[in-house]
C-alpha positions in Angstrom: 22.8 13.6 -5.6 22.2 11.4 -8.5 18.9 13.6 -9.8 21.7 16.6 -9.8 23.6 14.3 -12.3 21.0 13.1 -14.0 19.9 16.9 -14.2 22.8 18.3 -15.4 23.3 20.6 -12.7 26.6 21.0 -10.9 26.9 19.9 -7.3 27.0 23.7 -6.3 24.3 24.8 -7.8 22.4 21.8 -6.7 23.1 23.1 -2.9 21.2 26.3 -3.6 17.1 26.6 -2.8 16.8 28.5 -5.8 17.8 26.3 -8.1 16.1 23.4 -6.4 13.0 25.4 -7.2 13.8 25.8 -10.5 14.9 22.2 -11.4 12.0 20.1 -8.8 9.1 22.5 -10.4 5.5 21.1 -10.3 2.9 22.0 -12.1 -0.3 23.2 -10.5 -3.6 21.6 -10.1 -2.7 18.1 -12.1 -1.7 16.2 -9.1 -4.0 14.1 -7.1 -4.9 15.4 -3.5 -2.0 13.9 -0.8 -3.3 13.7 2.4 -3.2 11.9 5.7 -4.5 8.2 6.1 -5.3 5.2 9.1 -4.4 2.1 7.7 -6.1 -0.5 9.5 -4.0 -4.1 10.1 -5.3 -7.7 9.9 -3.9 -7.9 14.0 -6.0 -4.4 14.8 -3.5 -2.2 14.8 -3.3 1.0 13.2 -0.8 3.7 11.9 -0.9 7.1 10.1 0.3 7.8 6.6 0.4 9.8 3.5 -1.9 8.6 0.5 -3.9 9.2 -2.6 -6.6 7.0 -1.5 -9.8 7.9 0.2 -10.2 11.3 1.5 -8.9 13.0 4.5 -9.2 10.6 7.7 -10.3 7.7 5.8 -9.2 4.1 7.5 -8.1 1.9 4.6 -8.7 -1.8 6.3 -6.4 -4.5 5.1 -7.5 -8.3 4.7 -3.8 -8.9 3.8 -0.6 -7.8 5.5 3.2 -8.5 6.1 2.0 -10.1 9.6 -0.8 -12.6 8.1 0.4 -13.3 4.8 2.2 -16.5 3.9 5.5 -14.9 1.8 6.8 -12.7 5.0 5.6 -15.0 7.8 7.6 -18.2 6.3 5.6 -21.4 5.9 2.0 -22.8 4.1 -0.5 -20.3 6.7 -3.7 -20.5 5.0 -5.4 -17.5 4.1 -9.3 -16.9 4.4 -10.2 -18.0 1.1 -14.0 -16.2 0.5 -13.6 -17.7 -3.0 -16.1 -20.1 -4.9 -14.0 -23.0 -3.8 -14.6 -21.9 0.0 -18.3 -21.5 -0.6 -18.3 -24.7 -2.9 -16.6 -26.7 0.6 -18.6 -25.0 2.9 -22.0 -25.9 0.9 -21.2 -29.7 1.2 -19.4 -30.4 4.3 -21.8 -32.6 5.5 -22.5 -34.1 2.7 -21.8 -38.2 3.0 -21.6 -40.5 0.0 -22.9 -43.9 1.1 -22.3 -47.5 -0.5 
């Protein structure tokens, strides 16, 4: 409704296919390829949808989701950090200073 005003095209003309096709118009061979996805979830779950990325098929695994990270799941959960601070603490966790 609000692309028909935005359009310029009356609301009974917007209700025909015709002019739909007319108005919506895309051009050919400029778009990217739109095709069907598995998006993988950090809790192993998986669900089908439309994408750009990858190919046909493709599973697109992520190490970050609404279930894992700390904005939608409320509270300080820390996330695998594979950072140089990680690697930095990981290096000298046994290391003792003595006196």
């Amino acid at each position: 409704m609000h692309s028909a005003i935005l359009l310029g095209i009356s609301r009974n003309k917007f209700a025909q296919t015709s002019q739909i096709k007319k108005v919506f118009n895309m051009k050919n061979e400029i778009h990217p390829d739109y095709h069907m996805i598995k998006v993988a979830m950090t809790d192993g779950t998986e669900y089908e949808t439309r994408s750009t990325w990858g190919s046909e098929g493709d599973t697109l695994t992520l190490e970050i989701d609404p279930k894992s990270h700390p904005a939608w799941v409320g509270g300080t959960k820390q996330v695998q950090d594979k950072g140089r601070v990680a690697q930095f603490n990981k290096r000298f966790a046994n290391f003792k200073l003595s006196k």
